[in-house]
Biotite code that builds the C-alpha atoms (Angstrom):
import biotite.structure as struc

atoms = struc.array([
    struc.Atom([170.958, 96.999, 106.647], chain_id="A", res_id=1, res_name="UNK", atom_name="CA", element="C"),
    struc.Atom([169.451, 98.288, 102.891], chain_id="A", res_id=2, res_name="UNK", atom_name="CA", element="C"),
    struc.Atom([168.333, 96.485, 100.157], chain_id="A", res_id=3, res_name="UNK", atom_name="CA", element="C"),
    struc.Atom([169.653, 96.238, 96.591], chain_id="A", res_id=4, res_name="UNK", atom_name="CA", element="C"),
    struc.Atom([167.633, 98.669, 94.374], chain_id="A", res_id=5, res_name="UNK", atom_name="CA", element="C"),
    struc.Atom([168.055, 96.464, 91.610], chain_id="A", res_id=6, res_name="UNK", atom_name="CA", element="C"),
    struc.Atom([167.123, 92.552, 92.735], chain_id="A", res_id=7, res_name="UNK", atom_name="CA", element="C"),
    struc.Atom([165.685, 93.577, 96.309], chain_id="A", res_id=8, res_name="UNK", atom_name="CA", element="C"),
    struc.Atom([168.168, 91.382, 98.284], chain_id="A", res_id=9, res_name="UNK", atom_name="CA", element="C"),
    struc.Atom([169.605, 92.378, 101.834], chain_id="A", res_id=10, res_name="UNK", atom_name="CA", element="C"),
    struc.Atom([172.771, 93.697, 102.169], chain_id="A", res_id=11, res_name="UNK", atom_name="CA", element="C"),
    struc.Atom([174.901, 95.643, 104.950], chain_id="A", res_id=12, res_name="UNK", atom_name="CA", element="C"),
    struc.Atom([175.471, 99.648, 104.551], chain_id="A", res_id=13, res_name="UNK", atom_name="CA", element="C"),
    struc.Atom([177.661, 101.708, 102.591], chain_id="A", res_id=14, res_name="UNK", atom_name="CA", element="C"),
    struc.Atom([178.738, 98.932, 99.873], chain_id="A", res_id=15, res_name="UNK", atom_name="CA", element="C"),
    struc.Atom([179.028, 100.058, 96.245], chain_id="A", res_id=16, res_name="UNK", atom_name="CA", element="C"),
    struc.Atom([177.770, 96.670, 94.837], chain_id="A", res_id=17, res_name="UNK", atom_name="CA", element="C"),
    struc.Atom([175.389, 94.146, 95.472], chain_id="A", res_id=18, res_name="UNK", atom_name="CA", element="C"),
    struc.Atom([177.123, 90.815, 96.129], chain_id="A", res_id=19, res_name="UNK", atom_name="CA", element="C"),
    struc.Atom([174.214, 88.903, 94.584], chain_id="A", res_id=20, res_name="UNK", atom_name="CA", element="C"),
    struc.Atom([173.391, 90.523, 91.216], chain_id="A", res_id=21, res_name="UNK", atom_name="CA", element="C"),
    struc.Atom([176.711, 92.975, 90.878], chain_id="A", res_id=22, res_name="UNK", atom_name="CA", element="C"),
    struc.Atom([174.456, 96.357, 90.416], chain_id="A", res_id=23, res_name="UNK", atom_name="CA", element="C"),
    struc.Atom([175.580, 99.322, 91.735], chain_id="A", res_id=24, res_name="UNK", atom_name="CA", element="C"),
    struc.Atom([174.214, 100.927, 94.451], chain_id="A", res_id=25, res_name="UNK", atom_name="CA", element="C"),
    struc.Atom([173.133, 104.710, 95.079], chain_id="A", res_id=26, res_name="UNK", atom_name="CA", element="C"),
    struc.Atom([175.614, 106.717, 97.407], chain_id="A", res_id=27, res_name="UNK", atom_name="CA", element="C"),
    struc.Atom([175.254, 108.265, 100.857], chain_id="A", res_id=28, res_name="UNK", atom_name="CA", element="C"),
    struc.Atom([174.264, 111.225, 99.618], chain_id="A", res_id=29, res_name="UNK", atom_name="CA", element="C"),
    struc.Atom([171.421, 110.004, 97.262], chain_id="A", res_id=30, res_name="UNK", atom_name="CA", element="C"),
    struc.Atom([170.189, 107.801, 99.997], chain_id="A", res_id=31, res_name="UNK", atom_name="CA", element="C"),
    struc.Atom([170.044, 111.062, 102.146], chain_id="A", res_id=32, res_name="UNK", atom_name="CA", element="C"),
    struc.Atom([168.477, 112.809, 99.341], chain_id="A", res_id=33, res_name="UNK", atom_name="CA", element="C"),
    struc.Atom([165.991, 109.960, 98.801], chain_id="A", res_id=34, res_name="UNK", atom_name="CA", element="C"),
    struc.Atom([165.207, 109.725, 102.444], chain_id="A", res_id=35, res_name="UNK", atom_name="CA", element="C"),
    struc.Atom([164.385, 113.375, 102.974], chain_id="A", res_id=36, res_name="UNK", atom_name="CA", element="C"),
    struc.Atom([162.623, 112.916, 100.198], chain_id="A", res_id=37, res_name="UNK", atom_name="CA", element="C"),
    struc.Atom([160.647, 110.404, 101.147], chain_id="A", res_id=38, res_name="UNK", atom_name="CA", element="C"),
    struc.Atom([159.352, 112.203, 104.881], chain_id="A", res_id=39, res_name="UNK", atom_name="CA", element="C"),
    struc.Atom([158.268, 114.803, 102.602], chain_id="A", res_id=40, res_name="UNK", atom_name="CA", element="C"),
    struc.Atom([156.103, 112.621, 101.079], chain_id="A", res_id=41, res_name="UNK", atom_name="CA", element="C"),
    struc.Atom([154.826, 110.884, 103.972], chain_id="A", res_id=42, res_name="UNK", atom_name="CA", element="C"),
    struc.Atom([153.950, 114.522, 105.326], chain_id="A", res_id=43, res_name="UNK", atom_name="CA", element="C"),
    struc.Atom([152.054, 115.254, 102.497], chain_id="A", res_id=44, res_name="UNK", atom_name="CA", element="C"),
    struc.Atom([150.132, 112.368, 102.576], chain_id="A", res_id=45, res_name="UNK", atom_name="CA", element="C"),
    struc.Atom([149.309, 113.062, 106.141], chain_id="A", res_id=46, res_name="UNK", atom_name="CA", element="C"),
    struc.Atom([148.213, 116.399, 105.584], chain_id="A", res_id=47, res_name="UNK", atom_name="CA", element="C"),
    struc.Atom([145.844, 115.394, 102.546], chain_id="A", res_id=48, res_name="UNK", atom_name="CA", element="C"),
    struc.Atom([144.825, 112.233, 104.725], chain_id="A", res_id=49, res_name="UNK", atom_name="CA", element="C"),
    struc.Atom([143.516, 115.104, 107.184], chain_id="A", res_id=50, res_name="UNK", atom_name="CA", element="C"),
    struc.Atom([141.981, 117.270, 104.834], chain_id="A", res_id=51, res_name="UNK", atom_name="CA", element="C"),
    struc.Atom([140.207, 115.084, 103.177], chain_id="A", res_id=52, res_name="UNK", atom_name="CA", element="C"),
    struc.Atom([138.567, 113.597, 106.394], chain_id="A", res_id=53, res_name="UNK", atom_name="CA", element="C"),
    struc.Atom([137.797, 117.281, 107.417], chain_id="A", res_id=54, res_name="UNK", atom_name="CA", element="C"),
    struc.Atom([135.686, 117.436, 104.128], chain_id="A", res_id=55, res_name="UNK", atom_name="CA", element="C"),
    struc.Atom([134.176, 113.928, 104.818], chain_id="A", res_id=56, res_name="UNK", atom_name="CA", element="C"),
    struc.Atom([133.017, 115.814, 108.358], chain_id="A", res_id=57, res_name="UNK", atom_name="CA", element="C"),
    struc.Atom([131.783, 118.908, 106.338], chain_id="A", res_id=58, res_name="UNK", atom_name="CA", element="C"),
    struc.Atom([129.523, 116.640, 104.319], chain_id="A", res_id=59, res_name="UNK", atom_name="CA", element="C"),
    struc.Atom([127.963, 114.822, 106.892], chain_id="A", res_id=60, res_name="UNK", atom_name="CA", element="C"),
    struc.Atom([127.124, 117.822, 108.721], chain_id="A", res_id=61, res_name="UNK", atom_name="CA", element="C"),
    struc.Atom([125.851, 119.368, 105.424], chain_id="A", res_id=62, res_name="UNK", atom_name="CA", element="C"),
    struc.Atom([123.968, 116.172, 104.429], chain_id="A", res_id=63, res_name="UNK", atom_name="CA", element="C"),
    struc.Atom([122.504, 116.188, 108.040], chain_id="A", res_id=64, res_name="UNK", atom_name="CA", element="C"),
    struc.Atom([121.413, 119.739, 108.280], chain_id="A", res_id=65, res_name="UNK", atom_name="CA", element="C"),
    struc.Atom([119.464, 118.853, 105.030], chain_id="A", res_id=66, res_name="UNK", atom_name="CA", element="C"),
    struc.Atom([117.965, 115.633, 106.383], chain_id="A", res_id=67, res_name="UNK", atom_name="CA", element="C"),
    struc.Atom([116.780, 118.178, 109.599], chain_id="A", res_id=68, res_name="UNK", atom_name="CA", element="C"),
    struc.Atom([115.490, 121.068, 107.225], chain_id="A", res_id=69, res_name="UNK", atom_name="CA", element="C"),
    struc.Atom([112.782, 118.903, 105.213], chain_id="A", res_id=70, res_name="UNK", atom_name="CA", element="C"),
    struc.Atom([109.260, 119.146, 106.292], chain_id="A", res_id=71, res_name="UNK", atom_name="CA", element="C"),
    struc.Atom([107.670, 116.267, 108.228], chain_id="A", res_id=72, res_name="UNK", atom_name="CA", element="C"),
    struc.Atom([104.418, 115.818, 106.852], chain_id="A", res_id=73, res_name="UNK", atom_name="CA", element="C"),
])
């Protein structure tokens, strides 16, 4: 089952129209296109996701190696 790229109703595979607002729909290959697409992006986002953690990590070492290197008076 997709969706109609144009008014966002359900609809079954491979048709060329939407049977509720009459826009065309994109083709097997742009869906396949869009798709691969699409896990690249989620991949991406993963990756940054983890890097940016790793520098969260980095910080709070940093900020807690400071907090241990201050005299105690």
């Amino acid at each position: 089952m997709g969706f109609c790229i144009s008014c966002g109703q359900q609809h079954q595979d491979g048709i060329r129209f939407c049977r509720f607002c009459g826009n065309q729909q994109p083709g097997d290959q742009l869906l396949a296109r869009l798709r691969q697409e699409a896990e690249q992006i989620h991949y991406m986002r993963l990756q940054a996701q983890a890097l940016a953690q790793q520098q969260q990590q980095q910080q709070q070492q940093y900020q807690q190696n400071q907090y241990n290197q201050q005299p105690r008076w």
